[in-house]
ZAMIFI-983275 format. One record per residue: residue in one letter; x, y, z of N, C-alpha, C in turn. Coordinates in steps of 0.2 Angstrom, whole numbers, padded with zeros to 4 digits, always signed. Example, Ala and Ser with C-alpha at 12.3 -4.5 7.8 and 13.67 -1.06 7.14 Angstrom:
# ZAMIFI-983275
a+0066-0028+0039+0062-0022+0039+0066-0016+0039s+0064-0011+0035+0068-0005+0036+0064+0000+0039
This chain:
# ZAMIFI-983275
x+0060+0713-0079+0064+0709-0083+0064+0702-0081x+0067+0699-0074+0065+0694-0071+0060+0690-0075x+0052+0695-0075+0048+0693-0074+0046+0688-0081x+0048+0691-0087+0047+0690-0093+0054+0684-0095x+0059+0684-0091+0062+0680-0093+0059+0671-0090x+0057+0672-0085+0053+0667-0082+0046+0666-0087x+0045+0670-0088+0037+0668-0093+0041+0666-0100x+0044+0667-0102+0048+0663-0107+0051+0657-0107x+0055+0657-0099+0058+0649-0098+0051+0644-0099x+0045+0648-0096+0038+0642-0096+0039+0641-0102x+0037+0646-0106+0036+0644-0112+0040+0639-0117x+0045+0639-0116+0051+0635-0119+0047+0628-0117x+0047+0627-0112+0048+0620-0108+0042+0619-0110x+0035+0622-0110+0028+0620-0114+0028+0618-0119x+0034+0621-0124+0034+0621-0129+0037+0613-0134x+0045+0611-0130+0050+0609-0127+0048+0600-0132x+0050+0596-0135+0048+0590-0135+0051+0584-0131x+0048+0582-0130+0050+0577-0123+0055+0572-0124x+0059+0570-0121+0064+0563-0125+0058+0558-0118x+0059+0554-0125+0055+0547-0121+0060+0539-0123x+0058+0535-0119+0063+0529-0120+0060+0525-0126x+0063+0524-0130+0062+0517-0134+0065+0512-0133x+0063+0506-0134+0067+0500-0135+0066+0498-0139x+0071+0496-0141+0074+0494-0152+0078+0487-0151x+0076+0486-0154+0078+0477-0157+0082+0478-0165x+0087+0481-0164+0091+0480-0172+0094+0475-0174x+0093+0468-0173+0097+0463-0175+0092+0458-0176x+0088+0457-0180+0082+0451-0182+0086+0448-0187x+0081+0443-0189+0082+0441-0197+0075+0439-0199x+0075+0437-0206+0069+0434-0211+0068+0426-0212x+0063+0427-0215+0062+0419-0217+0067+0417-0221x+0072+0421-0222+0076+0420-0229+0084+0416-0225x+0084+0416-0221+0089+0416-0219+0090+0410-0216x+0094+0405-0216+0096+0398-0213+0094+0398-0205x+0090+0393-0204+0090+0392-0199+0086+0397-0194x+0080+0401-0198+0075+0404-0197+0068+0402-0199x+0061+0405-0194+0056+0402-0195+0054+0405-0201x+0052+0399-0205+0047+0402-0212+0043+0406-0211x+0039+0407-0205+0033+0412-0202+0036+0419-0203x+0042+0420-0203+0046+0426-0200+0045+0429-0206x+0038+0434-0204+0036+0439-0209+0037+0445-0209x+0034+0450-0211+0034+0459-0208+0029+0459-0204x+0021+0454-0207+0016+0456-0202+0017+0452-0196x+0020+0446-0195+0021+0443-0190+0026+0446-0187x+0032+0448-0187+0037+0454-0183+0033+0460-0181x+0026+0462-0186+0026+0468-0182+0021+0467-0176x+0017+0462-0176+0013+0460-0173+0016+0457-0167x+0020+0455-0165+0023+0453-0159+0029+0457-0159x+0031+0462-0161+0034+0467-0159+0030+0472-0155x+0026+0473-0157+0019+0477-0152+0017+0475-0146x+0018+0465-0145+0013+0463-0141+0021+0463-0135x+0026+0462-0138+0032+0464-0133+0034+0470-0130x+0031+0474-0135+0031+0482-0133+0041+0483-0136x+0041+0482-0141+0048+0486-0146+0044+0491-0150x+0049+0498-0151+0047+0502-0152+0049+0503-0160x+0054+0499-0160+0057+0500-0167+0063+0493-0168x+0061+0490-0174+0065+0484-0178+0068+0485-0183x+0074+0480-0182+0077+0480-0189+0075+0476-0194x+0074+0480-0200+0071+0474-0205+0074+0468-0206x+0081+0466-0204+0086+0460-0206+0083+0458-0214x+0092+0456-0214+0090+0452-0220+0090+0458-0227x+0094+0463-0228+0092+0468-0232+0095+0464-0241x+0101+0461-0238+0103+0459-0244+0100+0455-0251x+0094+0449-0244+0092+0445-0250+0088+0448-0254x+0087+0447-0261+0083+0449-0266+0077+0449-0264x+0074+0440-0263+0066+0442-0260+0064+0445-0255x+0067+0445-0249+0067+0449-0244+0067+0459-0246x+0069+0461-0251+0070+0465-0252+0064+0468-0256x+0060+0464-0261+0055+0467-0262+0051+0466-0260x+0048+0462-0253+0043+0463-0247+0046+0467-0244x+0051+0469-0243+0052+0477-0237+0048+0482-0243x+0051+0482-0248+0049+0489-0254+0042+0488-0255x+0039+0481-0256+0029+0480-0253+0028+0484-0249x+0028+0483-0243+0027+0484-0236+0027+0489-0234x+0035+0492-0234+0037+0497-0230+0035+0502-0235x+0028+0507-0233+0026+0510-0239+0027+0517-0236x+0030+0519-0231+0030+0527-0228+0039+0528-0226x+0042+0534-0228+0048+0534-0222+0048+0540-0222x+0050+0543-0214+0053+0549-0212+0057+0547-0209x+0064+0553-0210+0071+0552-0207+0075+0546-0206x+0071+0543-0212+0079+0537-0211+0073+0530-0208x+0066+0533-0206+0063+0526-0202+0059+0524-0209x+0056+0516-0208+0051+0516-0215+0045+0512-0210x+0040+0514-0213+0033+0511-0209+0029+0508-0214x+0026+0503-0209+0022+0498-0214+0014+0503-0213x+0010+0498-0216+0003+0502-0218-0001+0503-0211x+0001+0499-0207-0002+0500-0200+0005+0506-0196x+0010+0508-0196+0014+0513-0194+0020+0510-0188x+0020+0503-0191+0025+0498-0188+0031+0502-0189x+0036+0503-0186+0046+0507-0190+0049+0499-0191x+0053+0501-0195+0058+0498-0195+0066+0505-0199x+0070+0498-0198+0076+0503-0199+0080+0496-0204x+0083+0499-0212+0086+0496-0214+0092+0493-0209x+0093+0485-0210+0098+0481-0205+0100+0474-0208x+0104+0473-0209+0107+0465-0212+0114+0463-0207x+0112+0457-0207+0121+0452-0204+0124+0450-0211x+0129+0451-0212+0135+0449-0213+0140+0441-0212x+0142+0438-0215+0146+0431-0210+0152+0432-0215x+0160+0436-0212+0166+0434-0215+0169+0430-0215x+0172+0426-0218+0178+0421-0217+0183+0421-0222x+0189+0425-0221+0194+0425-0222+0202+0424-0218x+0207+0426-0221+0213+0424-0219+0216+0431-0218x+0216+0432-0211+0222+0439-0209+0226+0436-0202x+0233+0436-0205+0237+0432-0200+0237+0423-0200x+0227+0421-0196+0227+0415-0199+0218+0416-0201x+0216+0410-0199+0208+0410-0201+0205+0411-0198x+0200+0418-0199+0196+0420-0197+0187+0422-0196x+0185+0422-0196+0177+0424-0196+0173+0426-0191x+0170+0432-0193+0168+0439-0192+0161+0440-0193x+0157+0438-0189+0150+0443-0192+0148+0450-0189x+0147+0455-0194+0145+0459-0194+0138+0461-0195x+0135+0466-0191+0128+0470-0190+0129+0475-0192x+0125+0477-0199+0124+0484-0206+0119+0487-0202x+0119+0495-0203+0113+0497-0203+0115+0504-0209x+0109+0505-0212+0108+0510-0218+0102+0515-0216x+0107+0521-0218+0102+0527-0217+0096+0527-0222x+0095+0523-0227+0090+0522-0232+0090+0518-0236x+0083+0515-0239+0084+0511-0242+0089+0511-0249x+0088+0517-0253+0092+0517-0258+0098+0515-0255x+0102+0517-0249+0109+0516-0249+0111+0510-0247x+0103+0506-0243+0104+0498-0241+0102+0495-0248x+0102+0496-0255+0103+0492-0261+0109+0494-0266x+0113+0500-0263+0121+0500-0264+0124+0496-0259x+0124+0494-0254+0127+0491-0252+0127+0483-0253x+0118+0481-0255+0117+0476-0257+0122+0473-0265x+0121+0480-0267+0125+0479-0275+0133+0478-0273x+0136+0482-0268+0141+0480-0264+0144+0473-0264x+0138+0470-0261+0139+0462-0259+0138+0459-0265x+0135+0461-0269+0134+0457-0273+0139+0454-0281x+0143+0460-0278+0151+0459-0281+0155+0456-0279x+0155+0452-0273+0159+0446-0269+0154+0440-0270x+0152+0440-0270+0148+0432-0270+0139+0432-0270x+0136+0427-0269+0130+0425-0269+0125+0428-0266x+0119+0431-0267+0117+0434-0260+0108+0433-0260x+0107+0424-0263+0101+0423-0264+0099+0417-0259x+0104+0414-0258+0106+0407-0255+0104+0407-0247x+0106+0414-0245+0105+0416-0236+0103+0422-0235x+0100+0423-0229+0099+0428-0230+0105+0434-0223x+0107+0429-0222+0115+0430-0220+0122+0427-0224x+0123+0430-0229+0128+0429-0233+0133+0429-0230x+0137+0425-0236+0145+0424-0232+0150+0426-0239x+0156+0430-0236+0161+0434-0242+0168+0433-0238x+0172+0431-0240+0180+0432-0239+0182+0439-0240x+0177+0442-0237+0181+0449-0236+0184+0452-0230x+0189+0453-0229+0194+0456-0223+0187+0462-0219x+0186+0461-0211+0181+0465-0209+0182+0474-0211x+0189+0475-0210+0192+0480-0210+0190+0485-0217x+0190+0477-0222+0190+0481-0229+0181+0481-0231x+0178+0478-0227+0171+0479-0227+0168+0489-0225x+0170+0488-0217+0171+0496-0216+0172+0500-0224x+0180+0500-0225+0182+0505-0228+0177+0505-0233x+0175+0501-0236+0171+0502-0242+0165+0505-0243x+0162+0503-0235+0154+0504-0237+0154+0512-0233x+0159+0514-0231+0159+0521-0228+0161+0525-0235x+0164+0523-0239+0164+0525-0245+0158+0526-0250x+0153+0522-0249+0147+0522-0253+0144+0528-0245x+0145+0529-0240+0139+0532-0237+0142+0529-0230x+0145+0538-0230+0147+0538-0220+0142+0537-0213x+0136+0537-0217+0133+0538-0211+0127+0528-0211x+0131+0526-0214+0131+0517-0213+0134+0516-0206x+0132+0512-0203+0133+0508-0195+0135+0503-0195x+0141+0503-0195+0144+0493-0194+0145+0494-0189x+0144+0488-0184+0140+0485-0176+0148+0476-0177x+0151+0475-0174+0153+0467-0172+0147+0465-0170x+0145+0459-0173+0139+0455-0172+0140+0452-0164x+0136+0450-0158+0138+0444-0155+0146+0444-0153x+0148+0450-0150+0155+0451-0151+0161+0447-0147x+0157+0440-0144+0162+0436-0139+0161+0429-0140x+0156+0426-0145+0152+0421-0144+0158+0418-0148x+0161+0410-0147+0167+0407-0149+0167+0405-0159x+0163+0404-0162+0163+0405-0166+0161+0407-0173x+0158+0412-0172+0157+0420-0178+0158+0427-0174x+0164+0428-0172+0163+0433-0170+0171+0438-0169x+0172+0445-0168+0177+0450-0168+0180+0444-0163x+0178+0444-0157+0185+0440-0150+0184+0434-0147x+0179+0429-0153+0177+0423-0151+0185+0419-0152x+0183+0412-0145+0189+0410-0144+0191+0407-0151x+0185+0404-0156+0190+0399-0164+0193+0403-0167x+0191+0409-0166+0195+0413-0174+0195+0421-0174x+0194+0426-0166+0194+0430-0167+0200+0433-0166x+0201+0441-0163+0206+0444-0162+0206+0445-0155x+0212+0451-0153+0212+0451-0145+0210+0460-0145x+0210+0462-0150+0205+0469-0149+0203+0472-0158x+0199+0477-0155+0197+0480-0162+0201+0483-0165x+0207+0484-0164+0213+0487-0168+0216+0481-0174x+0215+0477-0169+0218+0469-0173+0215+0469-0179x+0208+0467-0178+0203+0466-0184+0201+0474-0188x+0200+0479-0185+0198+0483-0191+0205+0487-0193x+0210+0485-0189+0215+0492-0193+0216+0500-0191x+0216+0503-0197+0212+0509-0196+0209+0512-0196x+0204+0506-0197+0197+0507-0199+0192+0507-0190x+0197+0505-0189+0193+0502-0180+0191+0508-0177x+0193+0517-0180+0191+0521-0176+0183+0522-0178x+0181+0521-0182+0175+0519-0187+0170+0514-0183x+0172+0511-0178+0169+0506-0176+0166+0508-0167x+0160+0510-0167+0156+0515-0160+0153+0511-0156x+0150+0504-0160+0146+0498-0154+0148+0491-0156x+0148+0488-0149+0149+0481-0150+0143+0479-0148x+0139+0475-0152+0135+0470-0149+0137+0464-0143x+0135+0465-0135+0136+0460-0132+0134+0451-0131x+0128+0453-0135+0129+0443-0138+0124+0441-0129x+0122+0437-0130+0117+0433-0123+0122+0431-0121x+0128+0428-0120+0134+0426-0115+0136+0430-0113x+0136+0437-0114+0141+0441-0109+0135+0446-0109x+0140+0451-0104+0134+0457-0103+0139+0464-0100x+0136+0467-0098+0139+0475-0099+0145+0477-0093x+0144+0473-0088+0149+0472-0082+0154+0466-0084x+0153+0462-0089+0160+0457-0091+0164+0463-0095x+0158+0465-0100+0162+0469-0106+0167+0473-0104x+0164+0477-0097+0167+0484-0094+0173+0482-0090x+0178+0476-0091+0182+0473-0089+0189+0476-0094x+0188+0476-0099+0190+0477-0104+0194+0486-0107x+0197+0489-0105+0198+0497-0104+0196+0497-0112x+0199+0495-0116+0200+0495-0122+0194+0498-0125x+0187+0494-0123+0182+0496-0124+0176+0501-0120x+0180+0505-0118+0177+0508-0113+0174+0514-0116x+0174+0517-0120+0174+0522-0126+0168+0520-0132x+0169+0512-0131+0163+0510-0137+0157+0506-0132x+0150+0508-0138+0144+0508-0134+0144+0501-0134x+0140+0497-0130+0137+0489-0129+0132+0491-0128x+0129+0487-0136+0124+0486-0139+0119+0481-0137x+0113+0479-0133+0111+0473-0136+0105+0470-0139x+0106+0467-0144+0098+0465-0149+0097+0457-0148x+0091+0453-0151+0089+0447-0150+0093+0443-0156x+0095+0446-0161+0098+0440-0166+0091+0436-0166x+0084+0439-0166+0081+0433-0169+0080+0429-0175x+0079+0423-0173+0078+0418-0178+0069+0418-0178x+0066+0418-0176+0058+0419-0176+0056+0425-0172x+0050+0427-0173+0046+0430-0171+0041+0430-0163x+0040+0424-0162+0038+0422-0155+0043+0425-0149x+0038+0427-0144+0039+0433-0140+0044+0431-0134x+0045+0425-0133+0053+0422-0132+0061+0424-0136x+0059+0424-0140+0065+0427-0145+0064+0434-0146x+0059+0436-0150+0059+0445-0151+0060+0447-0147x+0066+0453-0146+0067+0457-0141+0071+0454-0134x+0072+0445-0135+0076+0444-0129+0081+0448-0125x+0084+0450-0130+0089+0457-0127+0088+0461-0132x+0089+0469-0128+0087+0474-0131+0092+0480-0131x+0090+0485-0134+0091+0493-0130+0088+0498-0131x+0089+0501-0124+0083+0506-0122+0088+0513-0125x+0083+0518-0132+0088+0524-0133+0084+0529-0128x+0086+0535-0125+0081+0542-0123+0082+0546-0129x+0077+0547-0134+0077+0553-0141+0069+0556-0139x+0072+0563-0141+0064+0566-0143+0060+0562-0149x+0065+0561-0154+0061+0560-0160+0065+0553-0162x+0063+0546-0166+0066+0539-0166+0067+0542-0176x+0073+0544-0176+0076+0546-0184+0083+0542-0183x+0084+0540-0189+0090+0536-0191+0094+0541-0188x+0097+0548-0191+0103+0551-0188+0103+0552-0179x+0097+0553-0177+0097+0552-0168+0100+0544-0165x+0097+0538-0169+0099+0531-0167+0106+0533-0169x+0110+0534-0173+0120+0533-0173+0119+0539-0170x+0118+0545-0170+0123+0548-0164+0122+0545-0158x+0116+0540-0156+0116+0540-0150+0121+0534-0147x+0124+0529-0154+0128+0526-0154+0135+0528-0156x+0137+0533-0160+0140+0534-0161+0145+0542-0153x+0140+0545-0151+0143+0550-0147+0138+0547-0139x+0134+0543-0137+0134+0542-0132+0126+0546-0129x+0125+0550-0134+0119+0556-0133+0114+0553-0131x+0108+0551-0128+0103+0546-0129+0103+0540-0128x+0110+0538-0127+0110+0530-0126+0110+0529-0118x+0103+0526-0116+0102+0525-0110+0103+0517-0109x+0104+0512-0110+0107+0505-0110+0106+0501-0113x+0106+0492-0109+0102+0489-0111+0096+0485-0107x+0091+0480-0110+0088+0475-0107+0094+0468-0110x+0094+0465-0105+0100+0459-0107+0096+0451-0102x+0098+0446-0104+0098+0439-0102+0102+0440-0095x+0103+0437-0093+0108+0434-0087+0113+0430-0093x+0119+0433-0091+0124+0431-0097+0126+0420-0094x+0126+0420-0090+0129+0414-0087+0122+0409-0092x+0116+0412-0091+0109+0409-0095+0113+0406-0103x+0117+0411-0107+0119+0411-0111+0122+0404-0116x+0122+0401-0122+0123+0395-0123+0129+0395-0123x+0133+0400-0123+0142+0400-0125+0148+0404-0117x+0143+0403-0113+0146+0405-0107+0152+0403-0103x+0151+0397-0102+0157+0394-0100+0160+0389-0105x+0166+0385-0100+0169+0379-0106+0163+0375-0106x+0165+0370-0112+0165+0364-0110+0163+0358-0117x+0158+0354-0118+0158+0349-0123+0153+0346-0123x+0149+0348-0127+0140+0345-0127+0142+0338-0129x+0146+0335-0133+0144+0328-0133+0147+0325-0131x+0150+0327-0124+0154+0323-0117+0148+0324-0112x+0143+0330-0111+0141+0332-0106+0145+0334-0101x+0149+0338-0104+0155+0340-0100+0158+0349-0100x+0157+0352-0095+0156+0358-0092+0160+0360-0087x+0166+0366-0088+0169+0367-0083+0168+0376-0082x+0170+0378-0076+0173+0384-0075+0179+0387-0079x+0179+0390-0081+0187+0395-0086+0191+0396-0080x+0190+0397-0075+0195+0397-0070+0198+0390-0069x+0195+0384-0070+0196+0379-0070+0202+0373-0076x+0199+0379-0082+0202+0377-0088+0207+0381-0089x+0208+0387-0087+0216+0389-0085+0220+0386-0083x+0218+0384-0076+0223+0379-0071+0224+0372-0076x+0218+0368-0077+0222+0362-0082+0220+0364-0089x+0218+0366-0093+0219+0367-0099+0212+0367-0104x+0214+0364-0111+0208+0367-0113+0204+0359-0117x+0208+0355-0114+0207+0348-0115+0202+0343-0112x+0197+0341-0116+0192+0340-0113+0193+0331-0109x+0191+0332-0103+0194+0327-0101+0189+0318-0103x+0186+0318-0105+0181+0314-0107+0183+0311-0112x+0183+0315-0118+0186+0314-0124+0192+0315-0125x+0197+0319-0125+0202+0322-0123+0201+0325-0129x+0199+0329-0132+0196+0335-0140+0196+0338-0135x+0197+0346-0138+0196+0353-0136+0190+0354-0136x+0189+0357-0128+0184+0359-0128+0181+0366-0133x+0175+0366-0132+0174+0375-0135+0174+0378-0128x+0179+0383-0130+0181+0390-0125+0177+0394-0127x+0171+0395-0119+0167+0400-0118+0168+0406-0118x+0163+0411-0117+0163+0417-0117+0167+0421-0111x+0168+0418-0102+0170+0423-0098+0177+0418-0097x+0178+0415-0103+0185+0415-0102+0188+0416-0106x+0187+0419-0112+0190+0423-0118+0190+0431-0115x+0183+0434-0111+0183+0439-0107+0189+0439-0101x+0188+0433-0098+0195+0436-0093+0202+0434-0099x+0202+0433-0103+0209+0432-0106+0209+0438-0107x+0206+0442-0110+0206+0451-0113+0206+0455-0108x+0203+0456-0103+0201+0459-0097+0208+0461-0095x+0207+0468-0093+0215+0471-0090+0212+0475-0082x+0205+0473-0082+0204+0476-0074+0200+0469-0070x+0202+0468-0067+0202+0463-0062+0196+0464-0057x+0192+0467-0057+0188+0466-0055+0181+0469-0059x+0174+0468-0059+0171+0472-0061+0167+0477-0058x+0167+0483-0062+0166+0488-0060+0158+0489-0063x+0154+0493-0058+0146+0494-0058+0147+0500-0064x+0141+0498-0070+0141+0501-0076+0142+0509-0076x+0146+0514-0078+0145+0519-0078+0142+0526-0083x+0141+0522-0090+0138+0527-0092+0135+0524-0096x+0133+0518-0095+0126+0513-0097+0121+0508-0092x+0115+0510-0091+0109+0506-0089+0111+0499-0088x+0109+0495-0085+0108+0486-0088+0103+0483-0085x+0097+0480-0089+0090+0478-0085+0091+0471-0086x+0091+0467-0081+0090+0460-0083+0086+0456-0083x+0083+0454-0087+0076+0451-0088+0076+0443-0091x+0069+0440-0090+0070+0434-0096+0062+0435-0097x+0062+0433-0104+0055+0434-0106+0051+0429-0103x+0043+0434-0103+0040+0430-0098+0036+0423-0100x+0036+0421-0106+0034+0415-0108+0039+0410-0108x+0044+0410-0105+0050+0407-0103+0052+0408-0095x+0048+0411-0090+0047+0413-0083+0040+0408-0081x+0034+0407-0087+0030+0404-0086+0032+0398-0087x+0034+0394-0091+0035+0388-0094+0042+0385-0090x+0043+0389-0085+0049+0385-0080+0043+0384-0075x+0040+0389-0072+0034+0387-0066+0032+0383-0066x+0026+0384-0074+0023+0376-0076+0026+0370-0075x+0032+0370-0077+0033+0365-0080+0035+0363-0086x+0032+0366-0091+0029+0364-0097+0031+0367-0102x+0031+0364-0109+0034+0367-0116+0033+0374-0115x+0038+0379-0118+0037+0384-0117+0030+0387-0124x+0030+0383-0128+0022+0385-0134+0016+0381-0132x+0015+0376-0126+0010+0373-0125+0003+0378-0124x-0002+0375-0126-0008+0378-0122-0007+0382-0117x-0006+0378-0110-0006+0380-0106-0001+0386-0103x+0003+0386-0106+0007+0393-0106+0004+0399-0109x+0004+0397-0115-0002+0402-0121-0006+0408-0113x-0010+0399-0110-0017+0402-0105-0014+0406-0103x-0009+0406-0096-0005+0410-0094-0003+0418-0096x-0001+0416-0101+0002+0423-0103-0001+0426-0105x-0008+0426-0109-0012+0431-0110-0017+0434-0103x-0017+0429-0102-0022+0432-0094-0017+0439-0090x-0010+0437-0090-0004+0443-0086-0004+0445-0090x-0005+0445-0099-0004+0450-0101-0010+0456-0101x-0015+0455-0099-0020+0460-0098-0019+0465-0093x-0016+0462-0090-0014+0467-0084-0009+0475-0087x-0004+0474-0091+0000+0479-0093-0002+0480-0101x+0005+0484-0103+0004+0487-0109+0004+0483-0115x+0009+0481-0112+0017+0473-0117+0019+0470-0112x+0023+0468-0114+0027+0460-0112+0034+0465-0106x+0035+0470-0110+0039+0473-0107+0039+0478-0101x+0032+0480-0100+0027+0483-0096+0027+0478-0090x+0022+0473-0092+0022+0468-0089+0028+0466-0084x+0037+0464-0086+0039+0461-0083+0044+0468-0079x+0044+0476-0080+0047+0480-0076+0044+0483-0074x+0037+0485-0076+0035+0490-0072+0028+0489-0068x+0023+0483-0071+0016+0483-0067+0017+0482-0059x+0012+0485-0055+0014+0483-0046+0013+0475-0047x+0014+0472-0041+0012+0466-0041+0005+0464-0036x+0003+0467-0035-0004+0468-0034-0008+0467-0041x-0007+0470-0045-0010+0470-0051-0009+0465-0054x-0003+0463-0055-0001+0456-0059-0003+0449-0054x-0005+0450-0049-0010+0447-0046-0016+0446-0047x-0017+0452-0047-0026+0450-0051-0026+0448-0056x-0022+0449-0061-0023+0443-0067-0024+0438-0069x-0021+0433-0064-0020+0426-0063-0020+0424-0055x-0021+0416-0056-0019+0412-0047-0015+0411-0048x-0010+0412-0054-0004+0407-0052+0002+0411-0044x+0000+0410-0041+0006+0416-0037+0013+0415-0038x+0015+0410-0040+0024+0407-0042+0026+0410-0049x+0021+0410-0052+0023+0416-0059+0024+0422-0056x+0020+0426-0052+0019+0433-0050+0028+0433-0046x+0028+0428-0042+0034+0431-0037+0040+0427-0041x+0038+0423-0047+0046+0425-0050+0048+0430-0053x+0042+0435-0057+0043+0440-0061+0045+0446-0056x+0044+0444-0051+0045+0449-0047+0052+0448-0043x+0055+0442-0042+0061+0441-0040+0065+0441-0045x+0064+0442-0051+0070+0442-0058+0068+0451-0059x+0064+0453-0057+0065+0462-0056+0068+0463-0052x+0068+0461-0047+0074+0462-0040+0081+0461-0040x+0082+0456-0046+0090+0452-0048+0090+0447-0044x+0087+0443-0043+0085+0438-0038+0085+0432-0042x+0090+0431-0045+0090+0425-0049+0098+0425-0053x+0100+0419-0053+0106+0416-0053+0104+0411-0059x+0108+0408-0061+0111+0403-0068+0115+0398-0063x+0109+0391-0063+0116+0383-0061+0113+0377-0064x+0118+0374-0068+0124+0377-0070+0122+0382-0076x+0128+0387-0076+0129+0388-0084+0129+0387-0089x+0127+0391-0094+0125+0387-0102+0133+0387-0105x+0133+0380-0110+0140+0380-0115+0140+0376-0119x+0144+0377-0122+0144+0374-0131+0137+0371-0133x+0133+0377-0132+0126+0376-0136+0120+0376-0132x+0121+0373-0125+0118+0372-0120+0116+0378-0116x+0109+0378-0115+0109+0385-0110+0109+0385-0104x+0108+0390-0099+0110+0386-0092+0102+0388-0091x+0101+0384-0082+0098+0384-0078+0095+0388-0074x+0092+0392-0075+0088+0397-0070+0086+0397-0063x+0087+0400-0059+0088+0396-0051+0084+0405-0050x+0076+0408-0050+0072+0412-0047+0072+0411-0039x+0074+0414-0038+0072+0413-0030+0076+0409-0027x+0073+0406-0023+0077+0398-0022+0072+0391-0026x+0070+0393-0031+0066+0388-0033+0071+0388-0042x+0075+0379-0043+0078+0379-0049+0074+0376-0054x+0072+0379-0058+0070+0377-0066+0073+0372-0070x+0072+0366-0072+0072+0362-0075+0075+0366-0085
């Protein structure tokens, strides 16, 4: 008996399909969208989605009309909720949202959609398209209450994914300092138990968030919000899911019950453009501890500053210290065409970056190969630069700090090793 129950466990496990990692980028945008590259195609996203090594993108952008009939072109195959282009690129229906309205006072909210299918991503489009415009952006704007956005679109189809976009950054966002709230109960109601992941935004990251109890229950999420396609922006931050199979209903439950959701890839949040206080047309940057003690006034101009991200996080924050992540990963990285072009020196699109990067890219799969897992022996022989090698190597270590800080708009300063980037 033993013996046949052991020849069966083999067999199960022979049989068995393997959960493997993906990393997903569900927050892009189109060429449709304000203050994106016109280049910002299907075949251009799927082509440096490959060369980054993401496994799956969000189509952004589902709302606009033209953007809509090049997914319905393109995306010519779907199973389970994924749609594939004629090469077997995925995507997953995905749009931004921008709220502004009045609850208590004014506010503004953007939200990250995702739809179990295209039919259901053109009821929700028809949705939108009974509050306002939806040809003008490709991130539209509606005076609808976020709350009352929820309720509706779980109305057209529960198994929709509303995500808080950017959920700290000071001006579109759930708990940004110009116009947010001081939790999810605030903004969604009683809509908020509806609500499973917050996008962490480049300013903050999984140890600021896990300051917060309130939120310890919901995933943090994080995606690129690109505005282009180039392998700096795509996939700048990310998440890694573990699924046997990449199907819509596996991606929310893994968001929704925690099943599969192995972490993130993240910036160094300080790198961030909304991190600390301060006032780009003062050149003036303070610490949030600093702007507790005197205030939020900027001392150059005397205008208020914009109140960054880890000082809206310590305003909300009920644990005073931070706690090492417990049931989410966090990989910290910076893209490598942004690792080269601090070495160099040099524009990060020059020539001589381009040279660089493709030479270390020979060495691995993707980009993302390249900067977690090739030995350094190898990524050695790809190149003579040896300061590229032992930065990509010291920012796998954690060997790399932010001075200064990035704020109001400003990104911060890379300090690899003991050598600071310009």
């Amino acid at each position: 008996m033993k013996e046949n129950i052991t020849r069966r466990e083999k067999t199960i496990k022979k049989h068995s399909i393997p959960v493997k990692k993906h990393i997903v980028d569900l927050h892009i945008h189109s060429k449709y969208a304000q203050a994106c590259s016109k280049d910002l195609t299907i075949e251009n996203l799927e082509k440096w989605a490959k060369i980054k090594g993401i496994d799956l993108l969000g189509t952004g952008d589902f709302t606009h009309p033209e953007w809509t009939k090049e997914l319905d072109e393109q995306l010519v195959k779907e199973k389970n909720g994924i749609y594939y282009t004629v090469t077997g690129m995925p995507f997953i229906y995905q749009t931004e949202v921008s709220l502004i309205y009045t609850q208590d006072r004014g506010r503004r909210v953007h939200l990250l959609i995702l739809a179990p299918s295209r039919e259901v991503a053109k009821k929700v489009t028809a949705y939108f398209g009974m509050h306002g415009r939806l040809d003008y952006d490709g991130r539209p704007i509606f005076s609808i209450p976020a709350w009352k956005v929820v309720q509706d679109l779980r109305a057209i189809n529960d198994m929709i994914e509303i995500i808080p976009a950017h959920a700290w950054t000071p001006w579109f966002s759930v708990f940004g300092s110009k116009s947010g709230f001081k939790s999810l109960k605030e903004c969604f109601l009683e809509e908020s138990e509806h609500i499973h992941a917050i996008e962490t935004g480049i300013s903050s990251d999984i140890l600021m968030n896990e300051r917060v109890s309130k939120l310890d229950t919901i995933r943090k999420v994080s995606f690129s919000d690109a505005h282009s396609y180039w392998p700096w922006r795509l996939g700048r931050e990310a998440t890694i899911l573990e699924l046997k199979e990449i199907s819509y209903n596996n991606i929310i439950n893994a968001l929704r019950t925690g099943e599969g959701f192995y972490g993130t890839i993240e910036v160094d949040p300080a790198y961030g453009k909304y991190h600390y206080d301060g006032h780009r047309a003062c050149n003036f940057e303070q610490d949030p501890a600093i702007t507790k003690e005197k205030g939020k006034t900027c001392p150059v101009c005397k205008k208020e500053m914009t109140i960054g991200v880890q000082y809206r996080v310590n305003e909300l924050a009920d644990k005073t210290e931070q706690k090492k992540t417990r049931l989410q990963k966090e990989i910290k990285l910076l893209p490598l065409s942004e690792i080269i072009a601090m070495v160099l020196g040099k524009g990060i699109a020059t020539k001589s970056v381009w040279e660089e990067y493709w030479k270390i890219m020979k060495a691995g799969k993707n980009e993302f190969d390249i900067l977690m897992n090739v030995t350094k022996e190898k990524l050695l022989r790809a190149t003579q630069n040896k300061a590229i090698i032992e930065s990509i190597m010291a920012i796998r270590e954690g060997n790399i700090t932010i001075d200064p800080p990035g704020y109001d708009g400003v990104y911060g300063k890379p300090v690899i090793g003991e050598k600071k980037f310009a």
